[in-house]
N, C-alpha and C positions, 0 to 999 in steps of 0.2 A: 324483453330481452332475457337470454335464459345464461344460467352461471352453473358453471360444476365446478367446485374447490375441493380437492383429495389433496392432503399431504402426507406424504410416507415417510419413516426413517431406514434407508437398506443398508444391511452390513456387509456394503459393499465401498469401499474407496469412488470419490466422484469422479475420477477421471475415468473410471469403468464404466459407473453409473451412466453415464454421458458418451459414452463409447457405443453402452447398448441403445443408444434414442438415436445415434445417428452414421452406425456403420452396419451395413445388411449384414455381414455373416454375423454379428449380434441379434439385430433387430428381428432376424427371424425365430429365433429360440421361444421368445416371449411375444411378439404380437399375433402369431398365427397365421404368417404368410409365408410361402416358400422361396428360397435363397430367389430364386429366376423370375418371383415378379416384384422384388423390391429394386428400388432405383432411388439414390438419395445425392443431389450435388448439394451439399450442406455449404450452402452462402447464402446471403441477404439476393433476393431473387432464384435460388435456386429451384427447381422443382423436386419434390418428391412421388413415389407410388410404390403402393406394396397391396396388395389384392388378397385379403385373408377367404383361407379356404375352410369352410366348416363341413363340409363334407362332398360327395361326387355332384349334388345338385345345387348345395349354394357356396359362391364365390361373393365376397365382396369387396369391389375394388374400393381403392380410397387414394383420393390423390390430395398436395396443394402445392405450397411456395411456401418458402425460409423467408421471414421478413426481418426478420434478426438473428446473427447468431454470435454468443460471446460463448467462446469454449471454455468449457469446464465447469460454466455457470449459467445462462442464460438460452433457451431458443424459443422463438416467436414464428409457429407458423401456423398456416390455413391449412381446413382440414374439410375435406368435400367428397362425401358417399356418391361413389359415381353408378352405384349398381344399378339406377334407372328410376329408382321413385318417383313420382311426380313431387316435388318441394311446394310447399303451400305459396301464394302470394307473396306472404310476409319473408319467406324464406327465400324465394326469388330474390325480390329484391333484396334481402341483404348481404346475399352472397355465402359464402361458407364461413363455418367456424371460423374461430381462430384460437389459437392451442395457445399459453405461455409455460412453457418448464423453466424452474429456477433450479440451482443445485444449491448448496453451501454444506459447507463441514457439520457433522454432526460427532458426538462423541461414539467410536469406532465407526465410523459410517460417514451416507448421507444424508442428508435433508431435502427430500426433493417436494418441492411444492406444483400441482397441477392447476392451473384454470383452465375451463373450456366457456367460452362467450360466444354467442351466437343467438340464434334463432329457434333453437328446437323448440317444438310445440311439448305444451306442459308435461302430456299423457308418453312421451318419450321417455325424459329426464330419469323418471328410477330406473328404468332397462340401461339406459346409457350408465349412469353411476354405476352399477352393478356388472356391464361392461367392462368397464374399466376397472375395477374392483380385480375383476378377473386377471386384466392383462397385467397390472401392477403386482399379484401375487405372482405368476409367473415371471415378471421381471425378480422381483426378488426373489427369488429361488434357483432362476441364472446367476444372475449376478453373484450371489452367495456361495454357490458350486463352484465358479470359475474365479474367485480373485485371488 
């Protein structure tokens, strides 16, 4: 079983913070998807998708389901590369990620804690980190322009 733990502090108010994970005309700023392929019904069973475009020949879509969500502080969902890859065995069966974002007050700011659980095979894990390294500095530099 594979773990990614990132926690950031942005100086940004968390209702913002939380604003940009789970309202598209935020969500695009920072994950790299354009307004018209993100879709978020933010409930417990809701579906998400947002398809980041990295240039004319690679699109990656990514889709999952909200399996918790407490606003301002908490969302729980799945997170599944739908661009075509073949998924190893292991990863078949276990299905996709699953994301938890926490928020809590930090001093001027948030505290936002990241897990990702799942299945990725070993030789992934630093591109992914590094990944997301990315999208989190671009969150934070939305967020901090706009609060």
């Amino acid at each position: 079983m594979s773990k990614i733990d990132i926690t950031r502090v942005l100086d940004a108010p968390r209702d913002l913070v939380y604003a940009a994970w789970t309202q598209p005309e935020h969500f695009t700023h920072w994950w790299g998807a354009p307004l018209d392929t993100i879709s978020m019904d933010v409930r417990p069973g809701g579906e998400w998708k947002a398809t980041i475009v990295v240039d004319e020949q690679t699109q990656v879509p990514f889709a999952g389901v909200y399996q918790e969500v407490v606003p301002n502080e908490r969302l729980v969902y799945t997170l599944a590369d739908l661009s075509g890859k073949e998924p190893t065995p292991e990863q078949a069966a276990a299905g996709p990620e699953t994301v938890t974002v926490t928020f809590s007050d930090a001093d001027n700011g948030t505290n936002m804690v990241f897990v990702q659980e799942g299945n990725l095979p070993e030789e992934e894990l630093p591109r992914t980190v590094e990944g997301w390294g990315f999208f989190f500095d671009a969150l934070s530099e939305y967020v901090t322009k706009i609060k």
